[in-house]
C-alpha positions in Angstrom: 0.0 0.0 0.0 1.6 3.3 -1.3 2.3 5.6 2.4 0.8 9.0 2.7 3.1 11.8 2.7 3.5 11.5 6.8 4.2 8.0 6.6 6.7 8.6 3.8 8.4 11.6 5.7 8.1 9.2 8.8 9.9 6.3 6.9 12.2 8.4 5.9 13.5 9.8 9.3 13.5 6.2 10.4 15.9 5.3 7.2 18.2 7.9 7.9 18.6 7.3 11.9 19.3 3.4 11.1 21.6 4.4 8.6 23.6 6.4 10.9 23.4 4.1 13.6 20.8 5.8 16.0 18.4 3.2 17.1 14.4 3.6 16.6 13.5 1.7 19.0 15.1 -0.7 21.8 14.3 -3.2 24.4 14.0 -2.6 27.9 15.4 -4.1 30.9 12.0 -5.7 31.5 11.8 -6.8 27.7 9.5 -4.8 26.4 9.7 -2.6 23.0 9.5 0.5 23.3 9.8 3.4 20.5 12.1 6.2 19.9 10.3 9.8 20.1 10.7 11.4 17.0 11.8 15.0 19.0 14.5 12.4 20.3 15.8 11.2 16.7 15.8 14.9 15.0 18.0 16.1 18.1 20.6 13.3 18.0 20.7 13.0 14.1 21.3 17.6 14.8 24.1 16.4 17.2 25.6 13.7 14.7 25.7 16.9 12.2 22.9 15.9 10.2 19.6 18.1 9.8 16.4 16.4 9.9 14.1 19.0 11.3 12.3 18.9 8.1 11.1 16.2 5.3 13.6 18.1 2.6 16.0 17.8 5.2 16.1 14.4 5.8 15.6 14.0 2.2 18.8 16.1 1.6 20.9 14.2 4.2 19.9 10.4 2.4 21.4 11.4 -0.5 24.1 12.8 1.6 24.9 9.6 3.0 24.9 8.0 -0.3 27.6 10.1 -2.1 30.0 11.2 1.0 32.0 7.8 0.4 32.4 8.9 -3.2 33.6 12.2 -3.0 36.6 11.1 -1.3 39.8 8.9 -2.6 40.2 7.0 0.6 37.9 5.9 3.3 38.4 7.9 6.5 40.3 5.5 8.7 41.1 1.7 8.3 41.2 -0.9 11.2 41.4 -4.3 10.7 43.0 -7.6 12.1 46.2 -8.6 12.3 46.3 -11.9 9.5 42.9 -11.0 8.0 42.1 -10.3 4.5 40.8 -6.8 4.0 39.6 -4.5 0.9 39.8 -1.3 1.2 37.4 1.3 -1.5 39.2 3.5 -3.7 37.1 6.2 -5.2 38.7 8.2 -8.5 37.2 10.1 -11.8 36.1 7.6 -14.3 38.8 5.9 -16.3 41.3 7.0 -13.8 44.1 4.5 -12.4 45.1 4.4 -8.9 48.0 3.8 -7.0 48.4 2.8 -3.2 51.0 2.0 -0.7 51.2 1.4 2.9 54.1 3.2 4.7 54.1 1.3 7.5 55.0 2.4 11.4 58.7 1.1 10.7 59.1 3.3 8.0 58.6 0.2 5.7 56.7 0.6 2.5 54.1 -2.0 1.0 52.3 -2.3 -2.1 48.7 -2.4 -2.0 47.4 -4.3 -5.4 43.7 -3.6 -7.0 41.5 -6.7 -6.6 38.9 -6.1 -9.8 37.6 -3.9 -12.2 36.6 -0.3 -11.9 32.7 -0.2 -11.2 30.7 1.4 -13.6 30.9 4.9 -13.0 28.3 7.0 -10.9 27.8 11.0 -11.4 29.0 12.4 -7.9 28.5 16.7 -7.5 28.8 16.5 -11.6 31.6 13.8 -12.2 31.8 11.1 -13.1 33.3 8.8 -10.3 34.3 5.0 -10.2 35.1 2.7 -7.7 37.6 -0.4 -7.5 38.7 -2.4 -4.7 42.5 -2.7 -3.4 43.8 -5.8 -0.7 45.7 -5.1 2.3 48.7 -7.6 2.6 47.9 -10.3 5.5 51.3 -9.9 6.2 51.5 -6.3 8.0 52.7 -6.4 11.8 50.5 -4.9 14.6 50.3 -1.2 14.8 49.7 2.4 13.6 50.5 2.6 9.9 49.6 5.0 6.9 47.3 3.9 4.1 48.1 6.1 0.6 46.5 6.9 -2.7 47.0 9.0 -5.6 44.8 9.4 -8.6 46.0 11.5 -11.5 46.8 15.1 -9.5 44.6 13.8 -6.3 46.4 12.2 -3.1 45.1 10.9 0.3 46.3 9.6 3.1 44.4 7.9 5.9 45.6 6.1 8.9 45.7 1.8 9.3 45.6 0.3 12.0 46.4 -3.7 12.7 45.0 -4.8 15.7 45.5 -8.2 17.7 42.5 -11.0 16.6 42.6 -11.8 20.2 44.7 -9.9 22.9 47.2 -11.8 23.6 47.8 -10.8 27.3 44.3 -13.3 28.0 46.5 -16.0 27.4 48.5 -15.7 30.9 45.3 -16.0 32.9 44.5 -19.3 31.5 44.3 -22.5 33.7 44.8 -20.5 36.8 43.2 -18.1 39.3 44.6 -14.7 40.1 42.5 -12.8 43.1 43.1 -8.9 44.2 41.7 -6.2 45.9 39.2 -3.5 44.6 39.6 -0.2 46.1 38.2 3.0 46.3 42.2 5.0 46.6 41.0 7.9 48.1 39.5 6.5 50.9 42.3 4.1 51.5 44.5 6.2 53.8 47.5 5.6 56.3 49.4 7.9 58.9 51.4 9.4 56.3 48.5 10.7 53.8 46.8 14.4 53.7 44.1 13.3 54.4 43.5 11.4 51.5 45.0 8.4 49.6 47.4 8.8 47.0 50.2 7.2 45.1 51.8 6.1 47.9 49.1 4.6 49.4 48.6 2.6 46.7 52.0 1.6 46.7 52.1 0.1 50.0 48.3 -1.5 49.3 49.9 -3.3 46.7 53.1 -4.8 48.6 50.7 -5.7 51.7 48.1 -7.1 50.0 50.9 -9.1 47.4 53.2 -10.0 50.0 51.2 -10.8 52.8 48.2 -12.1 51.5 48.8 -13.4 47.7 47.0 -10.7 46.0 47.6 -10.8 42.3 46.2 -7.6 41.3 44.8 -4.1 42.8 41.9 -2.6 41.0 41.4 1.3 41.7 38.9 3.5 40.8 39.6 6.3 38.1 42.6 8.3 38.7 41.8 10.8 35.9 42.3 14.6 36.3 39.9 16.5 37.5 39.7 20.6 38.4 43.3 22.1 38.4 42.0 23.7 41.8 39.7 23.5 44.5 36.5 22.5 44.3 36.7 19.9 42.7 34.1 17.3 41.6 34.2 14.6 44.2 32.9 11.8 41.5 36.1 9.9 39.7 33.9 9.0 37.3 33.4 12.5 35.9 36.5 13.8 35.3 37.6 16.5 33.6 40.6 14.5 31.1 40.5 10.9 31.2 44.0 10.9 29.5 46.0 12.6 33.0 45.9 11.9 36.2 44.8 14.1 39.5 47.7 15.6 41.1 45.4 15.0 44.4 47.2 11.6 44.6 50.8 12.4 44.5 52.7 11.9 47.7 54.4 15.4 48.3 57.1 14.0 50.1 58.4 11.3 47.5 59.6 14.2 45.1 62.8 14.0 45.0 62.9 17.6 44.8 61.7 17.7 48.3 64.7 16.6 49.8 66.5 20.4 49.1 63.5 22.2 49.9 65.3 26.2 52.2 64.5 25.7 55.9 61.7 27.9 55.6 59.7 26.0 52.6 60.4 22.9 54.6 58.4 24.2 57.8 55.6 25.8 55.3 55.3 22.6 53.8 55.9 19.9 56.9 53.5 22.6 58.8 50.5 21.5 55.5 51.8 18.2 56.2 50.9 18.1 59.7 47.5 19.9 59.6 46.8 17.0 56.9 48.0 14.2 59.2 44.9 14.2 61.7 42.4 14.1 59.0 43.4 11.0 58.5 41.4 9.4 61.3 38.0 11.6 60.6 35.9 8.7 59.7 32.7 10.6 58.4 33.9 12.5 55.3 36.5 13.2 52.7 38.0 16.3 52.5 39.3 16.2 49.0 39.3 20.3 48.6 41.2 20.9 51.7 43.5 18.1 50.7 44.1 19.7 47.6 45.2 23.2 48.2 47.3 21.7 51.3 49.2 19.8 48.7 49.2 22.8 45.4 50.6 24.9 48.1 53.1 22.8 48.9 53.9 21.3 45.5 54.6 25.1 43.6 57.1 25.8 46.6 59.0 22.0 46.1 58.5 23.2 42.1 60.8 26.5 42.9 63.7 24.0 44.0 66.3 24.0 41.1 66.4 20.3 39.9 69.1 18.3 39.1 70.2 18.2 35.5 69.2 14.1 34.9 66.0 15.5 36.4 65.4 17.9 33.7 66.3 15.6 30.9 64.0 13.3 32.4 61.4 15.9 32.8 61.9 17.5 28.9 61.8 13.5 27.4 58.2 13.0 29.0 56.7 16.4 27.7 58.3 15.5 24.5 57.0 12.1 24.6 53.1 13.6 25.8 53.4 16.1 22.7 51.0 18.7 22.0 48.2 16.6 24.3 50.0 17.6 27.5 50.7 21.2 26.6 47.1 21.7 25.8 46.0 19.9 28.9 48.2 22.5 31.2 46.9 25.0 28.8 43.5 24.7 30.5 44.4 24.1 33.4 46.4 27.6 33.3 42.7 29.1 32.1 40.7 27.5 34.5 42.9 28.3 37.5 41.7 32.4 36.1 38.3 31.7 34.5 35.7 30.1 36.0 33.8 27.6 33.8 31.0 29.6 33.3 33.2 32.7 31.7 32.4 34.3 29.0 36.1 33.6 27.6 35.7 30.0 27.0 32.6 30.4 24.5 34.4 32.9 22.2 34.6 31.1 18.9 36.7 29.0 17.5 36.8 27.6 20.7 39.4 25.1 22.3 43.5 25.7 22.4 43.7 26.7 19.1 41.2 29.7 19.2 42.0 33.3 20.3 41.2 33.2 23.8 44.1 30.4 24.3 46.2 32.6 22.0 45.6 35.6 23.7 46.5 34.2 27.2 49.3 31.3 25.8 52.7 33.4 26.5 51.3 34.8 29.7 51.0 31.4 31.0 53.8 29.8 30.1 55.0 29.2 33.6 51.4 27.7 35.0 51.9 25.4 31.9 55.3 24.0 32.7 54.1 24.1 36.3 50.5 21.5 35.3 53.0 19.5 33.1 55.4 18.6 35.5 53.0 17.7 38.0 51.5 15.3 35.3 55.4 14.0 35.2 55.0 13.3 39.0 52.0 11.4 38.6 53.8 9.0 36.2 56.3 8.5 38.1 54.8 7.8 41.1 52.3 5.5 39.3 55.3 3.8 37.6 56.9 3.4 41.4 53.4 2.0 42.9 53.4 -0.8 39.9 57.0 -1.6 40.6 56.4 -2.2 44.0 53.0 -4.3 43.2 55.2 -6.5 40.6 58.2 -6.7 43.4 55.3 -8.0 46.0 54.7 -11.0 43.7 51.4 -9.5 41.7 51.1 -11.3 38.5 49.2 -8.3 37.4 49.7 -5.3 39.8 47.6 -1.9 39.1 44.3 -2.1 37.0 43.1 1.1 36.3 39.9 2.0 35.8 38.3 3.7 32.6 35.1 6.4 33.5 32.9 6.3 30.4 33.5 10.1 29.8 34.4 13.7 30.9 32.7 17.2 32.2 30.9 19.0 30.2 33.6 22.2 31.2 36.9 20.0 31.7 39.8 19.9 29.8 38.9 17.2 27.6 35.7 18.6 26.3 37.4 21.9 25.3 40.7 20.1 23.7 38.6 17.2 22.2 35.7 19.5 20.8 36.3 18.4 17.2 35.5 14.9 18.4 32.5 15.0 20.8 28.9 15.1 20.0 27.6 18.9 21.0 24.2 18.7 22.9 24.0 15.6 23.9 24.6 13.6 27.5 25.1 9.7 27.8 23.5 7.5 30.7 21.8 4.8 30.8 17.9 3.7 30.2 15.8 2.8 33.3 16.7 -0.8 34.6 16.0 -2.9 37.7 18.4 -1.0 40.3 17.9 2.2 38.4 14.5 2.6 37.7 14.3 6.4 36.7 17.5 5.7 34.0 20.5 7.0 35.0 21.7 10.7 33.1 26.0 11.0 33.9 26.3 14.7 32.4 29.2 13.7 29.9 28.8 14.3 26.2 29.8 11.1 24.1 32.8 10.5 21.0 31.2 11.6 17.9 31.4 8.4 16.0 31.9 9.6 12.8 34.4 12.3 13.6 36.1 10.0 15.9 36.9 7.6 12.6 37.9 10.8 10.8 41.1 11.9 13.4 42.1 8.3 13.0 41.1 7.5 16.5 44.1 9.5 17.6 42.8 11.1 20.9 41.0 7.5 22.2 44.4 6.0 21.8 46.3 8.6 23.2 44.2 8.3 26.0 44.6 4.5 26.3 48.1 5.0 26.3 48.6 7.2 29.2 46.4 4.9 31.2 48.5 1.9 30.1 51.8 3.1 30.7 53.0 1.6 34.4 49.2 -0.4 34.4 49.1 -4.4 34.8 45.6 -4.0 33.6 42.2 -1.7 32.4 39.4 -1.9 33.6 36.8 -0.4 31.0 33.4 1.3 32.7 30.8 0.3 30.6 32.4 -1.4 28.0 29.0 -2.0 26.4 29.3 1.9 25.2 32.4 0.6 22.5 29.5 -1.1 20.9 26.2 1.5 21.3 25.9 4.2 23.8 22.9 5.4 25.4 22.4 9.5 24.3 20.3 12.0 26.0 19.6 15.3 24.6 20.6 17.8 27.0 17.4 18.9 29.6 16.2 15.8 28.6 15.3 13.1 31.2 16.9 9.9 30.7 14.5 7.9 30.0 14.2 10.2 26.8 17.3 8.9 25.0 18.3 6.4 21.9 21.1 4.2 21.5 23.9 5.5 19.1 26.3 2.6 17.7 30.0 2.7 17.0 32.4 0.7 14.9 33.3 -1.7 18.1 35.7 -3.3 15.9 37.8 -0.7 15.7 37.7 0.4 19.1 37.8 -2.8 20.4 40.6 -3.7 18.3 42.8 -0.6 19.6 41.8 -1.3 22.9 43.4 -5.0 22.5 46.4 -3.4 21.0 47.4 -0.6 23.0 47.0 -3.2 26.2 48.8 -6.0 24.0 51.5 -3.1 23.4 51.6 -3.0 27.4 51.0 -6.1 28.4 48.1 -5.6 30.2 44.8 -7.5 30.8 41.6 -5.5 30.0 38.3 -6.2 32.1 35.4 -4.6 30.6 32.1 -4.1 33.0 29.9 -5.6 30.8 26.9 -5.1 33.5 23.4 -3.7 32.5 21.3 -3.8 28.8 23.5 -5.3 26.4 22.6 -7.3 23.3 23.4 -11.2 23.6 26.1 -11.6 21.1 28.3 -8.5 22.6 30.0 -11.1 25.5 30.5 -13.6 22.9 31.9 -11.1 20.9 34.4 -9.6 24.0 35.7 -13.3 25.4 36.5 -14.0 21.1 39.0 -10.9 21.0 40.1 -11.8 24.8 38.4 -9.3 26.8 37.2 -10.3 30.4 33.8 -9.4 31.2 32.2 -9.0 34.9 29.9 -10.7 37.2 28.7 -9.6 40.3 27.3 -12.1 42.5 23.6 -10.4 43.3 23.2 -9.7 39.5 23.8 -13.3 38.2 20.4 -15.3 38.0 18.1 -16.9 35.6 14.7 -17.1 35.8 15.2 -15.7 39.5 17.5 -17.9 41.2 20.9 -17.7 41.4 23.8 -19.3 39.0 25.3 -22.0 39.7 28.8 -21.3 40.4 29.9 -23.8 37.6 27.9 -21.8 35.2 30.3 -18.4 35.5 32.3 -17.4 32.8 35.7 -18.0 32.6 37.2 -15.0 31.2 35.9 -12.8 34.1 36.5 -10.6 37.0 33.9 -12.5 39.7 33.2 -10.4 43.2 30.5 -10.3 45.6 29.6 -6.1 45.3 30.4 -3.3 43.2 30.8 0.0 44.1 27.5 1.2 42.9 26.2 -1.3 45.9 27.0 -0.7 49.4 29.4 -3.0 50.7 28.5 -6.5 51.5 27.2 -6.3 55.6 25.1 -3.0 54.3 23.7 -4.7 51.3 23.0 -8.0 53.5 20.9 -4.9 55.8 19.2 -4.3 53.0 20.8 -0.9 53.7 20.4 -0.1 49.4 16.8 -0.4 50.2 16.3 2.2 52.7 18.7 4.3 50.7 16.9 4.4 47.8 14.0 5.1 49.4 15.3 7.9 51.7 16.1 9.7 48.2 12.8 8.7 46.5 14.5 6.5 43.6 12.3 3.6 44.3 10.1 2.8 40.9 7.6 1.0 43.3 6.6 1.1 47.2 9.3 0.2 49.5 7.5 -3.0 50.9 7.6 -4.1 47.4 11.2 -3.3 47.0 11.8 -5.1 50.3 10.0 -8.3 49.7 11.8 -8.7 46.4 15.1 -8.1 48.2 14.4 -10.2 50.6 13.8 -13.4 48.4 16.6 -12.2 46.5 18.8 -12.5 48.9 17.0 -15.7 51.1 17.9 -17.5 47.8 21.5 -16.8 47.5 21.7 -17.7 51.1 20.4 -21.3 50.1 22.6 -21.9 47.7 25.5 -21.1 50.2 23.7 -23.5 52.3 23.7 -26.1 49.7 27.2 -25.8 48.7 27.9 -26.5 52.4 29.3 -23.2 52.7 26.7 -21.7 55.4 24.8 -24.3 57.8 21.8 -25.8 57.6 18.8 -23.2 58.5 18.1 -22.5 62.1 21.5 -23.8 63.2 21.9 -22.0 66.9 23.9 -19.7 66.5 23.0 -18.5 63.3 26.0 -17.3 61.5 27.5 -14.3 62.1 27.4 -11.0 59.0 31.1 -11.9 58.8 30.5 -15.6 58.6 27.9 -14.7 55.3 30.4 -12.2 53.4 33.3 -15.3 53.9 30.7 -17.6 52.6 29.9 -15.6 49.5 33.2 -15.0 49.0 33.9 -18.7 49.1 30.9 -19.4 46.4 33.0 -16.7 43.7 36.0 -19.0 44.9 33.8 -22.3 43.4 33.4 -20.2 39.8 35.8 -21.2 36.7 36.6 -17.3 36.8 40.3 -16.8 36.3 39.8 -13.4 38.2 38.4 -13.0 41.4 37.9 -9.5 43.0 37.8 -9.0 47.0 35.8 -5.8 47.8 38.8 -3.6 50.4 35.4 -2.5 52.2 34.4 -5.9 52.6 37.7 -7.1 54.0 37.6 -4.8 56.6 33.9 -4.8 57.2 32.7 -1.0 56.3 28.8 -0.7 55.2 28.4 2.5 53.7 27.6 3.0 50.4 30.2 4.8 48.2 28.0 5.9 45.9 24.2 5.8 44.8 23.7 6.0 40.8 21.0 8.7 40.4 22.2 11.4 43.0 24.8 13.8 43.4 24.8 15.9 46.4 21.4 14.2 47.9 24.2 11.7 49.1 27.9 12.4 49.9 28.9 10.3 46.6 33.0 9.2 46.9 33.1 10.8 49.7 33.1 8.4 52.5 36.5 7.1 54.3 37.3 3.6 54.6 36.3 2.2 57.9 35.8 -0.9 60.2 32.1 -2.2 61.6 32.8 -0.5 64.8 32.7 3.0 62.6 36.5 4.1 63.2 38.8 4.7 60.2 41.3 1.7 58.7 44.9 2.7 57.6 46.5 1.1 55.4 49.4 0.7 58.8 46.4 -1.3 60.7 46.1 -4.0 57.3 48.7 -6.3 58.6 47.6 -7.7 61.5 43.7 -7.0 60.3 41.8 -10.5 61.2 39.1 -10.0 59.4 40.9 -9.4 56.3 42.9 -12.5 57.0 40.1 -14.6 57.4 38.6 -13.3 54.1 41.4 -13.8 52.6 41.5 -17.6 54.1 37.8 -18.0 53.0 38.8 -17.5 49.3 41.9 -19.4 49.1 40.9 -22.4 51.5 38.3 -23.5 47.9 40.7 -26.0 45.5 
């Protein structure tokens, strides 16, 4: 039946979201269908660059899509497997000839030979254009190479990238179990912090928990940048770069530089130092702004000491190494330390380092800018120190980091990346069983398309600064590689579509930068995903994640035999409280103290409660609680061993031990779906009895011990 003019305008829209890989419609947690609003579909399609407000426009923009490929010799950016077969689309004026050759990262050069015939010829903006095909050598080594073309008095280049079919790095964890902690760093304090944990910290976490007690592995949360100065935003997983690191974690004292601070500075600073000491033992809340201009203050007064000369080569080798990235970084953090992010200054177009405002203000600064790069270059090499001293403990793996989706809206990424983020748009995620209103994280997403066009250069720049003294990545949302949830912005986040990216190329540079680094990557594969995306992760040897509470079918939990093998297994997460409070059913109350509850709380209670009375029973009948209404009934401790114990029962060659759990805090570190209606990342580490744990009391801690003992007594 021929469509009325709505319908065929209607159609239309629909053709041209699919074709750009916005989703129409999607499935809910709950597995129902539901549609896309059409508001929804015009404003992401306006983000993606594309017009669709009107039928001509979206009219105009299929044809578009059609003939961009042909008006351009090379395609934008090619990734493909290392041993595969690959054809790459060469586009030239009809009875044209083409030549192409790979310069690869060695400097080597390779032929690339045409496979067929030139198509017959199609009229592109009044030309007449052909197309042929051209085969990529199987033989090319991993890496970053150049893909070249010429055509008569056209040339293009575009970048190639070989990526591992399977990282190889997956390969070690085979046939053997590896267990570690998972901490939250800035909690994790001992006598010698400010009040906050830091590189040092994590350091000693590492040798404690590798020498003492077998750890293979410490997982942190996000150590990205965040504000150059106080206030900062307390959340690690909004950060303002994800490609540096917060200067809130370096150790003030291990600076070499330090060491020949004048009497004077030395008091100034050991004066910070000891204001910073006694915060250590507050036990109710993080002071990470206090923390932070103790440690600035004393850091630009350790930066006036004249360093050694193997200290400035040093120092001159990492900015050259960092390149432009790192001077536009300190860049903004010169401007934001003078403008707040709600200036005028930052909107005047162009916008970003290159525009006049960063031109205007670039000499000026030049000595904030060396200042913000050199405390990067204390961040790596304190990072660099703490995985030494996790390998020299024994860790198979030492330091995983861990990946936030995105960035602020106002950080330094969003400004210095512009050219390759979406404009008006948010990611989050739709409503699901723990989140039931959706979840909106106020960080605007890659633009896929002109992501492909750089070559991918800023997401593996990025990857690379995590990776560089890393044992392994942990990847937040992993499932956003393959489709990301966008929100237009003042939107609610329910009101959003999924937007799809070409997972196989940033999959594959995932796998190679961490094969490059010899690091494991974890992806948190938890939430919405579509069924072939795990399938697809274990194939290219990424591990995946399962969290105890979340693994059931039809209602009761999995039998520990049925957990994947290529997987980080724990109890909790740190989007739950820690096991005692979620065994309270303190998540519960919580949720309902801040009205995120999707139904009444005796409903959300009663479902809880057989949740959880039916992962007792299969502790129960794995022997590894006794048999109901044994006096006495086991203790909270006694449970959280047990659970423990059934993760220990999986085939997962990672198992992840919960620092909270080990030394038996209950608070929640954060609640998905607030802010400051709950002091998010902002709670110490402490003990059941509601003092604070050092790092100087783990040691001779029994409980950790014994949860420790719990694990590794399971063959």
């Amino acid at each position: 039946m021929e469509l009325e003019p709505t319908d065929r305008a209607a159609a239309a829209l629909l053709e041209l979201a699919r074709s750009l890989g916005v989703d129409t419609s999607f499935t809910g947690w709950d597995g129902a269908s539901r549609a896309v609003d059409v508001g929804t579909l015009r404003e992401v399609l306006g983000a993606l660059g594309v017009p669709a407000g009107t039928p001509a426009e979206v009219d105009a923009a299929l044809t578009e899509q059609s003939l961009a490929p042909w008006r351009r010799l090379l395609p934008p950016v090619v990734v493909l497997r290392e041993g595969g077969e690959a054809e790459v689309p060469v586009h030239a004026g009809a009875g044209s000839t083409a030549l192409v050759w790979i310069v690869a990262e060695d400097g080597t050069r390779h032929e690339v030979l045409q496979t067929g015939l030139w198509e017959k010829p199609r009229t592109v903006d009044g030309r007449p254009t052909s197309r042929a095909m051209f085969q990529i050598p199987a033989g090319l080594p991993l890496g970053w190479h150049t893909l070249h073309a010429e055509s008569g008095d056209h040339t293009a280049r575009c970048g190639l990238v070989v990526t591992p079919p399977r990282l190889e790095t997956t390969r070690n964890l085979t046939g053997h179990r590896d267990w570690g902690l998972m901490a939250q760093l800035y909690s994790v304090r001992s006598s010698r912090s400010w009040g906050i944990g830091d590189f040092a910290d994590l350091a000693d976490l590492a040798a404690i928990s590798g020498s003492q007690y077998g750890a293979d592995f410490v997982l942190v949360n996000p150590l990205h940048a965040s504000e150059p100065a106080p206030p900062v935003e307390p959340s690690p997983y909004l950060p303002s770069s994800r490609r540096f690191f917060h200067p809130l974690y370096i150790r003030v004292e291990d600076v070499p530089e330090y060491a020949y601070l004048a009497p004077a500075a030395r008091a100034v600073v050991e004066s910070l130092a000891d204001r910073q000491h006694s915060a250590n033992l507050e036990a109710d809340h993080l002071d990470r702004d206090c923390a932070y201009a103790a440690k600035l203050t004393a850091l630009e007064a350790v930066h006036e000491v004249r360093p050694s000369p193997s200290r400035v080569h040093r120092f001159e080798e990492f900015c050259a190494e960092q390149g432009q990235g790192l001077v536009d970084f300190a860049l903004w953090c010169a401007l934001a330390e003078l403008f707040p992010a709600d200036a005028p200054e930052w909107s005047i177009e162009p916008r970003g380092p290159r525009g006049p405002f960063a031109a205007e203000h670039r000499e000026q600064l030049a000595d904030r800018i060396e200042f913000h790069s050199w405390l990067q270059w204390l961040c790596d090499q304190q990072l660099e120190t703490a995985q030494r001293a996790a390998t020299d403990a024994g860790m198979a793996i030492g330091i995983v980091h861990d990946l936030a989706v995105g960035v602020q809206f106002t950080g330094s990424d969003a400004w210095t990346l512009q050219g390759v983020l979406a404009p008006g748009m948010t990611v989050g995620a739709p409503p699901d069983m723990f989140n039931q209103q959706g979840q909106n994280w106020s960080q605007p997403p890659w633009h896929p398309g002109r992501l492909a066009e750089s070559g991918y250069v800023a997401y593996r720049d990025m990857l690379r600064s995590i990776l560089h003294h890393a044992g392994g990545i942990r990847v937040d949302h992993i499932l956003g590689l393959f489709r990301l949830w966008w929100i237009p912005v003042g939107a609610g986040p329910g009101e959003g579509t999924y937007v799809h990216y070409d997972h196989e190329a940033l999959i594959g540079i995932l796998a190679l930068e961490a094969q490059r680094a010899g690091a494991v990557v974890i992806g948190e594969d938890l939430g919405v995903f579509e069924p072939w995306v795990r399938d697809y992760l274990a194939e290219r040897g990424i591990f995946g994640t399962s969290i105890l509470w979340f693994e059931r079918v039809n209602g009761v939990p999995l039998a520990p035999e049925r957990y994947r093998q290529a997987c980080l297994t724990s109890v909790n997460t740190h989007d739950l409280p820690p096991t005692a409070g979620y065994l309270a059913g303190d998540h519960v109350a919580l949720r309902e103290s801040l009205g995120l509850l999707g139904r009444s709380v005796e409903e959300e209670r009663t479902a809880d409660l057989a949740e959880q009375s039916a992962m007792l029973a299969a502790l129960r009948e794995r022997g590894l609680l006794p048999p109901l209404g044994t006096e006495p009934a086991p203790t909270v401790q006694e449970t959280v061993e047990a659970l423990y114990a059934y993760t220990a029962l999986t085939p997962s060659s990672l198992l992840g031990v919960a620092l909270v759990d080990a030394v038996g805090e209950r608070r929640t570190q954060n609640q998905p779906g607030t802010s400051n209606e709950y002091p998010n990342w902002r709670i110490p580490l402490a003990g059941p009895d509601g003092k604070s744990v050092l790092i100087d009391d783990l040691p001779g801690n029994a409980r950790f011990a014994a949860l420790v003992d719990a694990i590794r007594a399971i063959p």
